[in-house]
C-alpha positions as CSV (number, residue, x, y, z in Angstrom):
1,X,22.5,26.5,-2.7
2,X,21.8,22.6,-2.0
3,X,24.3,19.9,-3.3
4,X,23.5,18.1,-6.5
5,X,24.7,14.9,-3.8
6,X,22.4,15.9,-1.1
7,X,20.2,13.7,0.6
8,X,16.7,14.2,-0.3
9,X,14.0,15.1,3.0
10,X,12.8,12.1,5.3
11,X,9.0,11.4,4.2
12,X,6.8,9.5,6.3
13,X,6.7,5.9,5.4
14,X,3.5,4.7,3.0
15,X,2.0,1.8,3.0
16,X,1.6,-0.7,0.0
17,X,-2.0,-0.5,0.1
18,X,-2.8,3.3,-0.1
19,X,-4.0,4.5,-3.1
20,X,-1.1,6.2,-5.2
21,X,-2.5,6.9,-8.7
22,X,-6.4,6.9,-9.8
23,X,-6.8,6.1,-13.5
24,X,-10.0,7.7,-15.0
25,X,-11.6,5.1,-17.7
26,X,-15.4,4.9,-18.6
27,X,-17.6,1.9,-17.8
28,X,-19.8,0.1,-19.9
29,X,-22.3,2.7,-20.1
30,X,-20.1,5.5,-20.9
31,X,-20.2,7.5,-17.2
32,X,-17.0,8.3,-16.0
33,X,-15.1,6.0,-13.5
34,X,-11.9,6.1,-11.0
35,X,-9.9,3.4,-10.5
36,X,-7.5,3.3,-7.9
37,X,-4.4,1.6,-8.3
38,X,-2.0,0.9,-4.4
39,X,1.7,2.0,-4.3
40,X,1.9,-2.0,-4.6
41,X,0.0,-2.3,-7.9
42,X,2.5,0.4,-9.1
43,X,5.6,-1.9,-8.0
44,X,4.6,-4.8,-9.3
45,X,4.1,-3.1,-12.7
46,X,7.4,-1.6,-12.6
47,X,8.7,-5.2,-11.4
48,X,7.3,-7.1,-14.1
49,X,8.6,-4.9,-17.1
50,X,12.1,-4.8,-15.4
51,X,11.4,-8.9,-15.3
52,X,10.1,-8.8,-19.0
53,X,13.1,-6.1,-20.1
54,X,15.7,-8.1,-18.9
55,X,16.9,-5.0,-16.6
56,X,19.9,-4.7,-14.3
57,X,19.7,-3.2,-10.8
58,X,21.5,-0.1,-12.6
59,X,19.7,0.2,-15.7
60,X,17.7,2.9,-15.8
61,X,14.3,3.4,-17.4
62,X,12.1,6.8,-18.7
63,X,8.2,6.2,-17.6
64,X,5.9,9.3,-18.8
65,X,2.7,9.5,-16.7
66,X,-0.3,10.9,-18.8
67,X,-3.2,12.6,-17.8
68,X,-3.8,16.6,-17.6
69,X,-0.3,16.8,-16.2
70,X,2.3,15.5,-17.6
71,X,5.4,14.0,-15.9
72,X,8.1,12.1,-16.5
73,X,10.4,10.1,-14.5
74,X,13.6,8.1,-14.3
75,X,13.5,4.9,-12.3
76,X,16.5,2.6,-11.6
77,X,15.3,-0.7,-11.7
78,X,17.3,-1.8,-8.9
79,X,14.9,0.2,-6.6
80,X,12.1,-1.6,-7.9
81,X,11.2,-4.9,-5.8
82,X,9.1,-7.6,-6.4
């Protein structure tokens, strides 16, 4: 059985500009439409409401993603950068 301390698995790295999330919306005619939002659109988000919440590198902050899955996930703010 694996540590509750372990390490977790190397990834590959990912670059800021690859698409990390696509947020289906409608357009002005009512069709369907992706749009994709980068690992660095994600960051900055997160870095601007740690910025507007007055947040400490060891506060720690619930963010529920919608959609047809539903996941939620704790983020320290002190591994979010600018």
């Amino acid at each position: 059985m694996a540590s509750a301390t372990a390490e977790p698995p190397d990834e590959p790295p990912v670059a800021e500009t690859e698409v990390a999330q696509v947020i289906y919306t409608s357009d002005s005619s009512g069709r369907p439409r992706g749009a994709m939002l980068s690992h660095r659109n994600l960051m900055a988000a997160s870095a601007s409401s740690a910025l507007e919440l007055g947040l400490s590198r060891n506060d720690v902050t619930i963010k529920e993603y919608g959609g047809g899955l539903r996941r939620i996930e704790a983020v320290r703010a002190g591994d979010v950068k600018a």
